[in-house]
DRENPA-3360 file (N, C-alpha, C; in nm, 2 decimals, always signed):
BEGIN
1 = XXXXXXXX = +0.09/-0.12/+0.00/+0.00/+0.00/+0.00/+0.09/+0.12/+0.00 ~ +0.05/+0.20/-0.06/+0.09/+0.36/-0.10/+0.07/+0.45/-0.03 ~ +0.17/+0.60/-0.04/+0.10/+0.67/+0.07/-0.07/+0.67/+0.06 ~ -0.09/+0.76/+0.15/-0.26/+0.82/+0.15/-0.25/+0.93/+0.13 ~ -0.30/+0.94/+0.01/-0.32/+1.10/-0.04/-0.43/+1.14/+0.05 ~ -0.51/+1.11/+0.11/-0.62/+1.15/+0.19/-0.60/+1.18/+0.31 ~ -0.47/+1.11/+0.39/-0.48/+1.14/+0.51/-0.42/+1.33/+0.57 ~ -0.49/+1.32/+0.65/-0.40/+1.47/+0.73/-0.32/+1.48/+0.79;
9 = XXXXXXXX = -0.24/+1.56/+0.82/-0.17/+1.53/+0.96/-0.24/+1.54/+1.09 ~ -0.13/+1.46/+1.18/-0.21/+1.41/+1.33/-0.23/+1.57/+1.36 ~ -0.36/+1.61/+1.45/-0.35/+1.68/+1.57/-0.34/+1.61/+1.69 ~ -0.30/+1.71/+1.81/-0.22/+1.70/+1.92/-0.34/+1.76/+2.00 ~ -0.41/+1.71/+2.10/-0.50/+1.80/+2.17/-0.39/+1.80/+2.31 ~ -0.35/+1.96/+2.32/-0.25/+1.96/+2.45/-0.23/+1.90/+2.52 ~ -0.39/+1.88/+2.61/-0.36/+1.87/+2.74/-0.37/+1.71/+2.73 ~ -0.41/+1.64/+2.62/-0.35/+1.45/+2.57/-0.26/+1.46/+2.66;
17 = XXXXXXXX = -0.11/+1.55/+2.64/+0.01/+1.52/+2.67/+0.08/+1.44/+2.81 ~ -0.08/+1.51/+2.90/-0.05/+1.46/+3.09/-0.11/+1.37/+3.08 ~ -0.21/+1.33/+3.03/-0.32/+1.21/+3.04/-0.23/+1.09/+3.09 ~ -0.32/+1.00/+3.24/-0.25/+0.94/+3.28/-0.35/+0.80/+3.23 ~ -0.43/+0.86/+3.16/-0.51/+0.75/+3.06/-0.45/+0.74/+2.86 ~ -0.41/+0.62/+2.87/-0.39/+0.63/+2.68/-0.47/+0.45/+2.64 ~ -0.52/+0.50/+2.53/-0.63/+0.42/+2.43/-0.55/+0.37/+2.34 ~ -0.52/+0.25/+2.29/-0.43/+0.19/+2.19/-0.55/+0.13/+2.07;
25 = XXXXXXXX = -0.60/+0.20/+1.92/-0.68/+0.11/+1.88/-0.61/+0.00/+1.76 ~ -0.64/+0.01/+1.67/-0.59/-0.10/+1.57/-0.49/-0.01/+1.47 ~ -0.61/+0.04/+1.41/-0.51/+0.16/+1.32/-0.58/+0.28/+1.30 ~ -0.58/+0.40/+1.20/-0.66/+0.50/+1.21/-0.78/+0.48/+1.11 ~ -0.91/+0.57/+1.17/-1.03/+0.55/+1.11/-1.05/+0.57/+0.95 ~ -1.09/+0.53/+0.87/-1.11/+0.58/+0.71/-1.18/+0.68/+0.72 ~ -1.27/+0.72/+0.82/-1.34/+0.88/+0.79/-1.31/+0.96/+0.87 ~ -1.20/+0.92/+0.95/-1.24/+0.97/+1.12/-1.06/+1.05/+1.12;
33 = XXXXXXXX = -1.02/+1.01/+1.22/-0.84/+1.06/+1.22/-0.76/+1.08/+1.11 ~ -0.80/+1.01/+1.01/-0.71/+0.98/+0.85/-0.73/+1.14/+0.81 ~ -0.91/+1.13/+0.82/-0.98/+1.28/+0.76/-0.96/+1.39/+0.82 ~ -0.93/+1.38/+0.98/-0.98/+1.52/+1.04/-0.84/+1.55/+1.13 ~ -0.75/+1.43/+1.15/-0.63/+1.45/+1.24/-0.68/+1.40/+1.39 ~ -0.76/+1.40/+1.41/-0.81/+1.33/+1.58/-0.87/+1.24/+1.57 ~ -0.83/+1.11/+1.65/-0.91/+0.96/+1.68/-1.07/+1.02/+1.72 ~ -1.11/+0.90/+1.64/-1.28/+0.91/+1.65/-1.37/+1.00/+1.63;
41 = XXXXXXXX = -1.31/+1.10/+1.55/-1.38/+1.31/+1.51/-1.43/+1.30/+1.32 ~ -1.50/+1.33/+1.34/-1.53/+1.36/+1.17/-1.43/+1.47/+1.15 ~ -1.43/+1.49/+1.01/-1.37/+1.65/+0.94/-1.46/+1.79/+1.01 ~ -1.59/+1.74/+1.06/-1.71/+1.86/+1.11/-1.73/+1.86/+1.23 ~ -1.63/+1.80/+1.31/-1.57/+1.83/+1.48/-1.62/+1.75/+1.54 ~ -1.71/+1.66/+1.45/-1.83/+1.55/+1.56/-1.75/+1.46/+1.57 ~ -1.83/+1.37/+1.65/-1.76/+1.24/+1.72/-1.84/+1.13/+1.63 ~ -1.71/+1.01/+1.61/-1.84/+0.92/+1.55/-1.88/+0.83/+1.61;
49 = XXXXXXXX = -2.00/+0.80/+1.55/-2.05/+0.68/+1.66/-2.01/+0.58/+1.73 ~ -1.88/+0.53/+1.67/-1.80/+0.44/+1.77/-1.68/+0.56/+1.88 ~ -1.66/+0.71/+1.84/-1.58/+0.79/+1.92/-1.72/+0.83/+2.05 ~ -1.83/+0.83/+1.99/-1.93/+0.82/+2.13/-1.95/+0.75/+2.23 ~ -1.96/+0.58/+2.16/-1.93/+0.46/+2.22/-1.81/+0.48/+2.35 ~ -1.72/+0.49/+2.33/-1.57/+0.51/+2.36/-1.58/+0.67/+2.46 ~ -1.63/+0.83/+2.42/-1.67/+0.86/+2.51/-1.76/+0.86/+2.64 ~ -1.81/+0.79/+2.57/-1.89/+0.76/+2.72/-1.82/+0.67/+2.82;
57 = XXXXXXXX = -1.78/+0.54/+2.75/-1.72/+0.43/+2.86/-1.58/+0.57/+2.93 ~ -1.48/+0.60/+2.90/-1.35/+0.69/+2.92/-1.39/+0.79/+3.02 ~ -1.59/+0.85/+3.01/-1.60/+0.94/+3.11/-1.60/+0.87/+3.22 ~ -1.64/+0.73/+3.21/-1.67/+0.67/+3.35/-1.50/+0.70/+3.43 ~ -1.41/+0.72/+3.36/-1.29/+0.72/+3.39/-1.24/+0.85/+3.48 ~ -1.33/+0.97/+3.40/-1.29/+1.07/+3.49/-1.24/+1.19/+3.31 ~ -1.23/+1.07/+3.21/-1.19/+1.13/+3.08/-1.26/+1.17/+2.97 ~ -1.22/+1.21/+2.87/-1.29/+1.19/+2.74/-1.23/+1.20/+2.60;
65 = XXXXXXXX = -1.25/+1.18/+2.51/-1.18/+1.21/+2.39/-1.26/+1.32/+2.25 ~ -1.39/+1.38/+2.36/-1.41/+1.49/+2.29/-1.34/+1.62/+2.28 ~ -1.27/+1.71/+2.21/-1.19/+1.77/+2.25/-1.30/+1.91/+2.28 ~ -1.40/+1.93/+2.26/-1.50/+2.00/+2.32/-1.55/+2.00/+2.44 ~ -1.47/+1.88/+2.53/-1.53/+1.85/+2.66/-1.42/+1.94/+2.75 ~ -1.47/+1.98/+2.87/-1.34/+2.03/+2.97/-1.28/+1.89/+3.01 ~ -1.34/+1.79/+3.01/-1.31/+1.69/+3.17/-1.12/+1.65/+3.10 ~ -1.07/+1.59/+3.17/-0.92/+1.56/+3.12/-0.94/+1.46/+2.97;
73 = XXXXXXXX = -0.82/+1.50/+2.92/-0.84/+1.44/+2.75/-0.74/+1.28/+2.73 ~ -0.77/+1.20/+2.70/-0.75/+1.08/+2.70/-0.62/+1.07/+2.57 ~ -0.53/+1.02/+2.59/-0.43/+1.04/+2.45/-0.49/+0.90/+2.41 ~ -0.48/+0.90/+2.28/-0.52/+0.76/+2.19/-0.43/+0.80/+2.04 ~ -0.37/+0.63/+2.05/-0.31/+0.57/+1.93/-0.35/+0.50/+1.87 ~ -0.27/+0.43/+1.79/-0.26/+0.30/+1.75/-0.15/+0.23/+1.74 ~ -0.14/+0.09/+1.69/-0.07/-0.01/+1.66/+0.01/+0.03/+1.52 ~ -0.07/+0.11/+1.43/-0.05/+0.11/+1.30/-0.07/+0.24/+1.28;
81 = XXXXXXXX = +0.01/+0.32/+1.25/-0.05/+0.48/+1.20/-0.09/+0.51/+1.04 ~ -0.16/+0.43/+1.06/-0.22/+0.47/+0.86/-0.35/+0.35/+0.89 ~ -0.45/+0.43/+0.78/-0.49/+0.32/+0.71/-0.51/+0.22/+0.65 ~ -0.53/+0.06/+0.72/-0.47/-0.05/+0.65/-0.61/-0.08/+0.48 ~ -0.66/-0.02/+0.49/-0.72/-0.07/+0.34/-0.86/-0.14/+0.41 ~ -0.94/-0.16/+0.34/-1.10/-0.28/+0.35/-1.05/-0.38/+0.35 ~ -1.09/-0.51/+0.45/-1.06/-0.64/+0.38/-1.09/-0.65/+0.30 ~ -1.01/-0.79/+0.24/-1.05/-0.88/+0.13/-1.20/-0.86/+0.08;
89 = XXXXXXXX = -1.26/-0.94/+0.22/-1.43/-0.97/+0.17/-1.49/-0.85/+0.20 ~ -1.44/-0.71/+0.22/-1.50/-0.64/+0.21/-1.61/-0.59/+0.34 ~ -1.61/-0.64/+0.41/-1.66/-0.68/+0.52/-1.57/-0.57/+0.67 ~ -1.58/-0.47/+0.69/-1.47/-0.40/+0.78/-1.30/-0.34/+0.69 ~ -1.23/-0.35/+0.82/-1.10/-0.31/+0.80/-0.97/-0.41/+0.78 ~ -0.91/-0.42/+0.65/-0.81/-0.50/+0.66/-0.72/-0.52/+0.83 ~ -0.67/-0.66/+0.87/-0.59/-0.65/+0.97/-0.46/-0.61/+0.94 ~ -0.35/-0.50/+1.05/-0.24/-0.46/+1.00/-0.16/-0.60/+1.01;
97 = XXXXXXXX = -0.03/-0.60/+0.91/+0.03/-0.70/+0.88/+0.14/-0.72/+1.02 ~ +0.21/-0.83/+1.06/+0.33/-0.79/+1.12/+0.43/-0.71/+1.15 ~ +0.45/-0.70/+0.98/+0.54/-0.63/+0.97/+0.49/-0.46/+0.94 ~ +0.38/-0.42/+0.90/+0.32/-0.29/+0.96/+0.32/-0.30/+1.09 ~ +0.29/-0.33/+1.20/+0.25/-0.34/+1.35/+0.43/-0.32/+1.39 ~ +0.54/-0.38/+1.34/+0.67/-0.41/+1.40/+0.72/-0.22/+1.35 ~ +0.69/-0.22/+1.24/+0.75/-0.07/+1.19/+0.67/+0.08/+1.29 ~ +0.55/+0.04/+1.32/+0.52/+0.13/+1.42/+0.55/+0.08/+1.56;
105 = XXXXXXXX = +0.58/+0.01/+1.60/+0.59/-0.02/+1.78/+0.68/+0.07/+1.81 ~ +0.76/+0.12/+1.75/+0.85/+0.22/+1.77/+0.82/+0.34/+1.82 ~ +0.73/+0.40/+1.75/+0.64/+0.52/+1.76/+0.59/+0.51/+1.84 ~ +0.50/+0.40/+1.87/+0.38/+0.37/+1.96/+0.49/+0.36/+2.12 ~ +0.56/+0.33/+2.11/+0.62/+0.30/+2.24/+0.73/+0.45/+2.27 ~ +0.78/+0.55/+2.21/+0.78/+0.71/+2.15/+0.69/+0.75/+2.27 ~ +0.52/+0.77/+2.22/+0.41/+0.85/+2.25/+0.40/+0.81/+2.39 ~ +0.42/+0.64/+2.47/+0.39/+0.62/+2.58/+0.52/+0.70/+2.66;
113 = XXXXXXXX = +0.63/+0.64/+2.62/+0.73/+0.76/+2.66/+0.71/+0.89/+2.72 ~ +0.65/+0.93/+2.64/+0.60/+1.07/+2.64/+0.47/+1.10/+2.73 ~ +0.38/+1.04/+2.74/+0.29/+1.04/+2.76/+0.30/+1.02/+2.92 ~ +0.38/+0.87/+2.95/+0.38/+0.80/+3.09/+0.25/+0.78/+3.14 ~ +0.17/+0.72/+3.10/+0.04/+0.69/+3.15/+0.05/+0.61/+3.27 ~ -0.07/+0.60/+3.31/-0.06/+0.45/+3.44/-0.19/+0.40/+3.40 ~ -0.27/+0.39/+3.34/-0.39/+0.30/+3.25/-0.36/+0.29/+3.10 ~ -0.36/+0.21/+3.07/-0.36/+0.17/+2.88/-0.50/+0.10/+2.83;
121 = XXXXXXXX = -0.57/+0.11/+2.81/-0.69/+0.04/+2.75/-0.68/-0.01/+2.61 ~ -0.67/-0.13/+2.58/-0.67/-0.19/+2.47/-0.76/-0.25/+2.40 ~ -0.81/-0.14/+2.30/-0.93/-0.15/+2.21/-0.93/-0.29/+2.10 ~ -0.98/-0.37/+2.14/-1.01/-0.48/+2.05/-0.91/-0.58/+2.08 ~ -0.94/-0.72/+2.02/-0.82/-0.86/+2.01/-0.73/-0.81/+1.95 ~ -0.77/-0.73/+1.81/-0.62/-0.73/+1.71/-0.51/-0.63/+1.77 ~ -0.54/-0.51/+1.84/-0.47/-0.46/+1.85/-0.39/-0.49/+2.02 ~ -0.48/-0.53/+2.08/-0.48/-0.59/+2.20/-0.31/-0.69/+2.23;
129 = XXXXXXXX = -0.40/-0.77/+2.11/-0.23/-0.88/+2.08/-0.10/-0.87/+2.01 ~ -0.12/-0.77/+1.93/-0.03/-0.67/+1.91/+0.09/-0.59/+1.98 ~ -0.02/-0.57/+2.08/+0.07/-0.42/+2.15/+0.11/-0.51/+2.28 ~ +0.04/-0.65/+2.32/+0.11/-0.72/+2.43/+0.26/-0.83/+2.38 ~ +0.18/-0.86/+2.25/+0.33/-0.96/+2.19/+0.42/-0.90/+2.18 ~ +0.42/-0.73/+2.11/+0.52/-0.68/+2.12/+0.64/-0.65/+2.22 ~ +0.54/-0.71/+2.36/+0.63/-0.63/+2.47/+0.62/-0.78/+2.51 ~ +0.66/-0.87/+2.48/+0.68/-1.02/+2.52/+0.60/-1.07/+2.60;
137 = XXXXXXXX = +0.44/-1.04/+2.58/+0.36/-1.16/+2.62/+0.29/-1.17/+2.56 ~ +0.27/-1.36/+2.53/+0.19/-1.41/+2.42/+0.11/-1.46/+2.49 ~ +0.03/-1.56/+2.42/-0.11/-1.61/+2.48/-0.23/-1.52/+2.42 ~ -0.33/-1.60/+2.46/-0.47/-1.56/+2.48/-0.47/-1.42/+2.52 ~ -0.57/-1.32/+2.51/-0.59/-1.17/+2.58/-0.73/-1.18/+2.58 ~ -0.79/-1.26/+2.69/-0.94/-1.23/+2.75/-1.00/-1.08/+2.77 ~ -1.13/-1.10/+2.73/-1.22/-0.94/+2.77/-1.20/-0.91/+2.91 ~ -1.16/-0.82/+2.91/-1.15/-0.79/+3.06/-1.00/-0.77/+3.19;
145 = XXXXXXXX = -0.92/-0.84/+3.07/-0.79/-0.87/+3.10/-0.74/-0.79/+3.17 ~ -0.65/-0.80/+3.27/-0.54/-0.71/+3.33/-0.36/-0.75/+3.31 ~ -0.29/-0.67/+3.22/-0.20/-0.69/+3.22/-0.08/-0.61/+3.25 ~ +0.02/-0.60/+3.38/+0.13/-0.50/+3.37/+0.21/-0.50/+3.23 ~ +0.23/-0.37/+3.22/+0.36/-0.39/+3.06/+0.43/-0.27/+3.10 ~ +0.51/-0.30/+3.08/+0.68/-0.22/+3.10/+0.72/-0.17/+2.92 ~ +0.71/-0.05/+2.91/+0.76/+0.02/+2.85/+0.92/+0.09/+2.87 ~ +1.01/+0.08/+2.86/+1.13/+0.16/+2.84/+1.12/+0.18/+3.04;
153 = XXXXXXXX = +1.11/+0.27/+3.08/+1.10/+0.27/+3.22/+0.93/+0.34/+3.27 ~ +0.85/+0.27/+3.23/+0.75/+0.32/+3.26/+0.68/+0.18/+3.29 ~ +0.57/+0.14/+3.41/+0.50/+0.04/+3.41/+0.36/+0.08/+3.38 ~ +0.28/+0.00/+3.34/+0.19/+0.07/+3.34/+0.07/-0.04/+3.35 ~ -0.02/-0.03/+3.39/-0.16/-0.10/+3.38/-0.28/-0.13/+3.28 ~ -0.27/-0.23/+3.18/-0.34/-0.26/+3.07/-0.47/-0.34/+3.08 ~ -0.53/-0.32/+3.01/-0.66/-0.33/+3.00/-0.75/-0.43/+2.85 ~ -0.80/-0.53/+2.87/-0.83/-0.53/+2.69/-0.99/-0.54/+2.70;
161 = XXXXXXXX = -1.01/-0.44/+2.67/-1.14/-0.43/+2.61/-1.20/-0.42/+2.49 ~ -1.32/-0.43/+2.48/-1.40/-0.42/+2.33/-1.38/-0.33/+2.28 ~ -1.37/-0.28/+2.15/-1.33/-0.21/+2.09/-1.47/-0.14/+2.05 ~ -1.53/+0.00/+2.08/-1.65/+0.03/+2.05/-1.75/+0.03/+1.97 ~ -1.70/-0.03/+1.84/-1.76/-0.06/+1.72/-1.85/-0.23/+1.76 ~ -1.79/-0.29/+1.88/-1.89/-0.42/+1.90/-2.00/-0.39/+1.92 ~ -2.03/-0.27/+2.01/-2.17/-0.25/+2.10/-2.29/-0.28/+1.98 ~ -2.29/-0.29/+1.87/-2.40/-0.35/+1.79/-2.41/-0.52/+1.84;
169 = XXXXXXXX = -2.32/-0.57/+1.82/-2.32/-0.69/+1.81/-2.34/-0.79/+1.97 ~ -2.28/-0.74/+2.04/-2.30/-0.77/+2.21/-2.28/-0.65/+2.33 ~ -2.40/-0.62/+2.32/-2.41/-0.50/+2.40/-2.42/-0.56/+2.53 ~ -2.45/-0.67/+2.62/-2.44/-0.70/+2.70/-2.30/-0.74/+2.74 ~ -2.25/-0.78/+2.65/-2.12/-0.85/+2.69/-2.03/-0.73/+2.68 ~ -2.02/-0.63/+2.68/-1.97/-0.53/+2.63/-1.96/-0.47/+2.76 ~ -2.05/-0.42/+2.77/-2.12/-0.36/+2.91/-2.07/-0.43/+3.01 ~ -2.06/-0.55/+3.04/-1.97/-0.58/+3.16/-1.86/-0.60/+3.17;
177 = XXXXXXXX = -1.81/-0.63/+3.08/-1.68/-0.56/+3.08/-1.61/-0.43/+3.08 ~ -1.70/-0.34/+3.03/-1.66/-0.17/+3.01/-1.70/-0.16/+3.17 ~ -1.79/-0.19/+3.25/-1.80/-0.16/+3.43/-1.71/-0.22/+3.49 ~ -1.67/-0.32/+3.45/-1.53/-0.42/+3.59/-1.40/-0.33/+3.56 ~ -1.39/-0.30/+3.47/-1.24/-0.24/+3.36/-1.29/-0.06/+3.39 ~ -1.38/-0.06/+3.45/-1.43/+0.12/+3.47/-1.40/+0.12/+3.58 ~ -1.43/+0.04/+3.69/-1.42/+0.03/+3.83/-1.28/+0.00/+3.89 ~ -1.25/-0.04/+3.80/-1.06/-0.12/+3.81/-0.95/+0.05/+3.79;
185 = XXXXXXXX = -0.99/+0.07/+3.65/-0.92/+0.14/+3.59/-0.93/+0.28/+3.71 ~ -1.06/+0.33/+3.73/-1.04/+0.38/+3.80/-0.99/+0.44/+3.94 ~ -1.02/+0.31/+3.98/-0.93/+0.32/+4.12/-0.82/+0.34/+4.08 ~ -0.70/+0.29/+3.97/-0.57/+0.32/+3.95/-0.56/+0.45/+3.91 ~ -0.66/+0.53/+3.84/-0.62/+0.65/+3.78/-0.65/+0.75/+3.88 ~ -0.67/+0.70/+3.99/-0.73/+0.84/+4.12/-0.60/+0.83/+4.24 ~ -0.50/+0.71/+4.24/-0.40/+0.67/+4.32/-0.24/+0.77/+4.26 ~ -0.21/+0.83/+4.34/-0.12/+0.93/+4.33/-0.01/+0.85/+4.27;
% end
């Protein structure tokens, strides 16, 4: 795949920069961050229906990722910084390849740097298993998961949850896990 003549460059919402909350998704949206520079925002400042999904669970946090909200702003990446293309069947988003996923860990592990978070929430299986193989743990990554991962000198507390685009498909099963992972997460993000 070739550049993207469509995409924009990233915006930076400042106060991302303290966030002691960061969002790790797959890769960036086809209409959403590619088009406007911010995860989960149309080009017309709105949020899309899976950046709603995802605001709401993040306020239980204390956060958000509208940048029109005051409450503190959640930094969110990805695994992949581009667009990986439609699958095959046409059916969603191609999965990033290894070796896309290996060329950004670099970056991705850069931003946490920078960032220093003490919650990570990891949007979906693909990206989920991604961002933990990367840092040497394999296996299974159950809904709900709790995993420490050690970044460069940072520990941090990970999370794998649904990725907000499920809530069509299991909204129950969704939902208990966004409350155990809300109730968890937050007790760590209120501890000095």
């Amino acid at each position: 795949m070739g550049p993207d003549a469509e995409r924009i460059r990233r915006r930076v919402v400042s106060r991302a920069l303290t966030s002691r909350l960061f969002i790790v998704g797959q890769a960036l949206g086809p209409n959403t961050q590619r088009r406007s520079g911010l995860p989960y925002i149309f080009p017309n400042g709105q949020l899309s229906a899976t950046g709603r999904v995802l605001d709401g669970f993040v306020r239980r946090l204390g956060y958000t990722i509208d940048p029109s909200n005051p409450l503190p702003f959640a930094y969110s990446s990805d695994i992949v910084q581009r667009y990986p293309g439609r699958a095959a069947n046409g059916a969603g988003d191609r999965r990033p390849t290894p070796r896309e996923v290996a060329n950004c860990a670099e970056w991705l592990d850069t931003e946490v740097g920078m960032v220093r978070p003490r919650v990570i929430l990891l949007l979906g299986k693909p990206a989920a298993r991604s961002f933990l193989r990367s840092r040497g743990q394999h296996g299974h990554a159950a809904w709900g998961e709790v995993r420490q991962v050690d970044i460069g000198d940072i520990r941090a507390t990970a999370f794998v949850v649904y990725h907000p685009s499920y809530r069509r498909r299991k909204r129950e099963q969704v939902e208990a896990v966004y409350a155990t992972v809300a109730r968890k997460a937050r007790r760590l993000l209120s501890q000095g």
